[in-house]
N, C-alpha and C positions, 0 to 999 in steps of 0.2 A: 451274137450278143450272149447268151446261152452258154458260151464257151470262156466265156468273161465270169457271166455272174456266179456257176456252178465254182470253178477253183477259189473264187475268192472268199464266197460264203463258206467252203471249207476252209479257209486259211485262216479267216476271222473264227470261226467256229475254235478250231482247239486252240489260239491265240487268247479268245478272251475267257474259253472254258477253261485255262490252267491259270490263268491272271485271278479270277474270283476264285477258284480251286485253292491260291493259296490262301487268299484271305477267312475263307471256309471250312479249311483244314483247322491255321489257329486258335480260329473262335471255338472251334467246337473242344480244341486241344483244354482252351482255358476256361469252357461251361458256360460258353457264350448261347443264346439260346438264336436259333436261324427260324425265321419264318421262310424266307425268301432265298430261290436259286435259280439266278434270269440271266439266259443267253440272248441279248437282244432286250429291245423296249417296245414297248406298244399294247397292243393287244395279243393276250397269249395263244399261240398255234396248240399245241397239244403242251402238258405237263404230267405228274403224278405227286404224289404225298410220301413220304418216308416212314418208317416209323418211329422219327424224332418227331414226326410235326412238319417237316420243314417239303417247300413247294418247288421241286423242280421243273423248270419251263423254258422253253423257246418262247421266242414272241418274234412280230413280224419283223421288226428294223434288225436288222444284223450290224450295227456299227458300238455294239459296246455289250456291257451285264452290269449286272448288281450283284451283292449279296447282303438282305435286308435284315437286320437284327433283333431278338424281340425287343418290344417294348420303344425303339428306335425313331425318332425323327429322319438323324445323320448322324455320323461318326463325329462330329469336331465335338471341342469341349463345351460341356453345356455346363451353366451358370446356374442351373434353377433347377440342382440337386432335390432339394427341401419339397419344390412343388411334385415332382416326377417319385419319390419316393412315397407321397400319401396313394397315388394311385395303384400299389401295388403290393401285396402281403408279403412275408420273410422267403416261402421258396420261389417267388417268380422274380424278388431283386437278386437272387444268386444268380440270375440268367441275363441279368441286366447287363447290357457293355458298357454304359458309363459308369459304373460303379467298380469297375474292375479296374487294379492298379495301373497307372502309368506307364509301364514299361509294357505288360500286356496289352495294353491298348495300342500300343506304341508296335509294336513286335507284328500285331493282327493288321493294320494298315501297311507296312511295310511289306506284307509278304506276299502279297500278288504282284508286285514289280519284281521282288528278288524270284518268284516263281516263274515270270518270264526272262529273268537272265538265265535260270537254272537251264528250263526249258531250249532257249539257244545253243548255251554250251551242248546239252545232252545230242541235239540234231548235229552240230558239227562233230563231237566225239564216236558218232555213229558213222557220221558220213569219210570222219579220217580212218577209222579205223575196217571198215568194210569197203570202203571203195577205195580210197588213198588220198593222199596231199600233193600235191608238185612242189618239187624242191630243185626245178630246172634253174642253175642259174643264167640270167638276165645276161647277155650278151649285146652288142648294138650292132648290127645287121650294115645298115646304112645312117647314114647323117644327109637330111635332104639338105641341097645348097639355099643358103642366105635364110637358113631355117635360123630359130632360136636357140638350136644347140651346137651346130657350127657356129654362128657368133659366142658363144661360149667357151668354144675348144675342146665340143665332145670328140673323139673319133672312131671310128670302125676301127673292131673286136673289144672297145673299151668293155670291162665287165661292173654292172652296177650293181653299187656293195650297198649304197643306202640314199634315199629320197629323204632330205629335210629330218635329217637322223634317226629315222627308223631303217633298221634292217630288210634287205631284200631278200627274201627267201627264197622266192621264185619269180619266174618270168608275169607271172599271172600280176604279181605286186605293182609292177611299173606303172600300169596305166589306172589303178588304184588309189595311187598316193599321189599321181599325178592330177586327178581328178579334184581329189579331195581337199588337196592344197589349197590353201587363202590366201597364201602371201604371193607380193608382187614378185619375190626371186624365190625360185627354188632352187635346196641343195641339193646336187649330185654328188656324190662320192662312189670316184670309178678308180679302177684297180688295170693301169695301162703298163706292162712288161713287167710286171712284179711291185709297180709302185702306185702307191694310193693316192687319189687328185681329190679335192674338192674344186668344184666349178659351180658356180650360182648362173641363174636361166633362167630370165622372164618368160614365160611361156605367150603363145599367141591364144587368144579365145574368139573360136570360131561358132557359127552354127552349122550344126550337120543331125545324122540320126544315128542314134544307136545301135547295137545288134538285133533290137526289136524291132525297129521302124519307126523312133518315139523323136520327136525334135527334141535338142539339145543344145546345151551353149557350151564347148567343151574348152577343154584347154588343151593344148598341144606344145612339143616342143620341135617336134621335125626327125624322129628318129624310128628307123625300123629294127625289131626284136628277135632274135633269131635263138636257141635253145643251143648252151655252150657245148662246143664239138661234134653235135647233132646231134646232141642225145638226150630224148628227155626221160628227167629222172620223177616217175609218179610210184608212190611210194605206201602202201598200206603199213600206219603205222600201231604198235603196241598202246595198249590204255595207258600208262602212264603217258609216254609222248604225245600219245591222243588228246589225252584228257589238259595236258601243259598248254598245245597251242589252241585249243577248242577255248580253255580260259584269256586267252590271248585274244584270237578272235572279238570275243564279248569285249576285253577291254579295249581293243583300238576301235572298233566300230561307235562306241560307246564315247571314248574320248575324239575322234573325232568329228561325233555330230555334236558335241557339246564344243569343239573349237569353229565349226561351221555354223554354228547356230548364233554365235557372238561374234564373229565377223558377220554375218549378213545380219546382224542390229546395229551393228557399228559401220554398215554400207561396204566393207570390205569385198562381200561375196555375192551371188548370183541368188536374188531372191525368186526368182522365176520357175528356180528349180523345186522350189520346195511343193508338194502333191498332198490331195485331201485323199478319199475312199475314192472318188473317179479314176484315181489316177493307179492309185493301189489295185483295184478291182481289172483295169487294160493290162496291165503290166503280170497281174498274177495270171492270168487267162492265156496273156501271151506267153510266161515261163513253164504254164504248164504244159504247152504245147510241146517243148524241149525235151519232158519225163520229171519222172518222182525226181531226181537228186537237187536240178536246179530251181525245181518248185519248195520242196525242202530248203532249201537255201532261204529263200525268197522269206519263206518262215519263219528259217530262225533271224534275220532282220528285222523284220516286224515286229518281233517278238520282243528284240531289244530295243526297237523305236518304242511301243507301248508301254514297256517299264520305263524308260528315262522318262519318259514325257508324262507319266504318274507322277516322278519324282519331283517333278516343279513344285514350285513352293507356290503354286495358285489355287486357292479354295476351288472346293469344286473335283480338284484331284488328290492323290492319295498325297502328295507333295505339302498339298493346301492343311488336311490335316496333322501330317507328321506338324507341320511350322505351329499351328495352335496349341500341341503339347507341347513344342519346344519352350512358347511364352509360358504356359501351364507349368512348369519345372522351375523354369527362371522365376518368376513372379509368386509361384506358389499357389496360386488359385487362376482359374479361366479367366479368359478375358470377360468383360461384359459383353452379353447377349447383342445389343447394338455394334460394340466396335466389330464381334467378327461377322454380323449382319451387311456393314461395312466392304470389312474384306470381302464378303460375298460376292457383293456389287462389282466388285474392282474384279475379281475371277471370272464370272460371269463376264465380263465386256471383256476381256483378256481373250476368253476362249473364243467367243464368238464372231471377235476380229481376226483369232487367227483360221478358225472353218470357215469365215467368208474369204478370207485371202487364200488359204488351199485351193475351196473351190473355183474362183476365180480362177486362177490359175491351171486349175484341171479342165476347163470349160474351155480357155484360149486355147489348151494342148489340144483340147478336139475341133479346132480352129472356128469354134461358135464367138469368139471373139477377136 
């Protein structure tokens, strides 16, 4: 258990301490006044004082932070400027975050999600450029019979050039993009004697386990992988090239949990798969067990799951407030104190059905259901 909870309270650790790091850097960028610097909720384990004022702390729960502002409720747009202005004299409104323009305000909530894409790319530009990238291409080894890629018309030495038109870089891509697919046919494009095929393949979805030992509903098409000519090509590359696919990286990972996440509400995809902090805490414990690179890995996903999933447009997260300024811009003044009291409600129930659906789901993966 032990070997669970230690990697993952590290993993959560600089995940969420760079996620409020950005929002902390801003505020202070634009004279924002911090009371508050919280790794975790609860009651506080140890902290200290700065000499702004401002109170850095752990606290028991490790599933999140803060960063509390002075004078502060919360970050959305507050309606009751007039009231919140008698309770405070000319230099402590300079430090006020509501009173601070639009776009500042704007800028300061956005920037612990873009600190966690930063944060991703940075791990992968590390990890290409010191350890290397595979750029083995994708070869097909065998085609098992009455599989879904022989009814297709795959065939051995075919080379695959792209999955559902993204490019294959490497061998490592295949079972990637295989995975990640929603749709009922996927596209192959393979490259057989000098000529390029597209072939469409329903895949079969099977249960089995993964490289950790974790149940799974996978998708399959019937094909073994083999490294073209026998040679694999792993490659340490220069910071520019580094830094090119590391942004790449961030954005296919990015773009597709946002097309997996709208097929499994449209019932398209495998809702089962989806994992709360149970499932994150087995899996990290288990990757650290492999070394630092694919733990580091493991990180910088998280890292980009934490920032998309700020970015929803559900109060509550940094999503919820960016959407309040947006009406604030449009409209010209905050919404009324009720209507986004409102939205509250409706974020609140939002989030809470989806951490009981995680958990659930984390609880049946430890077969307690």
């Amino acid at each position: 258990m032990l070997s669970y909870i230690v990697p993952f309270i590290v993993l959560i650790l600089v995940v969420v301490f760079i996620h409020e790091y950005g929002h902390y850097y801003y505020a202070k960028k634009y004279g924002v006044g911090i009371t508050d610097f919280s790794i975790g909720f609860g009651k506080e384990i140890f902290g200290w004082n700065d000499k702004s004022g401002t109170r850095w702390k752990i606290c028991w729960i490790p599933l999140g932070g803060y960063v509390k502002f002075f004078g502060d409720r919360n970050v959305f747009s507050q309606a009751d400027h007039a009231e919140i202005l008698k309770k405070y004299n000319e230099e402590e409104r300079k430090k006020l975050f509501i009173l601070k323009p639009l776009y500042q305000r704007a800028i300061i909530v956005a920037a612990g999600p873009i600190a966690n894409f930063i944060l991703a790319a940075f791990i992968f530009l590390c990890i290409y450029m010191f350890v290397g990238k595979d750029f083995t291409p994708a070869v097909i080894n065998e085609v098992q019979v009455e599989s879904p890629a022989e009814k297709a018309g795959l065939k051995k030495n075919d080379i695959i050039l792209e999955i559902d038109g993204t490019e294959i870089n490497s061998i490592l891509d295949v079972s990637k993009l295989i995975t990640m697919s929603t749709s009922e046919l996927i596209d192959f494009k393979v490259s057989r004697y000098d000529q390029d095929l597209l072939l469409k393949i329903k895949p079969n979805v099977i249960s089995t386990e993964d490289n950790l030992g974790n149940k799974i509903n996978k998708r399959v098409v019937g094909i073994k992988l083999g490294a073209y000519n026998n040679q694999v090509n792993h490659v340490k590359l220069g910071p520019v090239k580094a830094l090119y696919y590391s942004a790449y990286e961030v954005y296919f990972v990015t773009s597709s949990t946002l097309k997996y996440l709208g097929s499994m509400i449209f019932g398209n995809a495998d809702a089962s798969q989806l994992g709360g902090p149970i499932r994150i805490a087995k899996i990290s414990g288990q990757v650290a067990q492999f070394g630092i690179i694919p733990f580091l890995s493991m990180m910088a996903y998280i890292s980009i799951s934490l920032g998309l999933i700020n970015l929803f447009p559900i109060p509550l997260l940094d999503g919820g407030h960016l959407m309040f300024y947006g009406f604030e811009k449009i409209l010209g003044k905050p919404l009324s104190q009720k209507t986004q009291e409102g939205f509250f409600r409706i974020g609140m129930f939002l989030l809470l059905s989806l951490m009981f659906f995680a958990t659930f789901n984390d609880l049946k993966d430890l077969g307690l259901f």
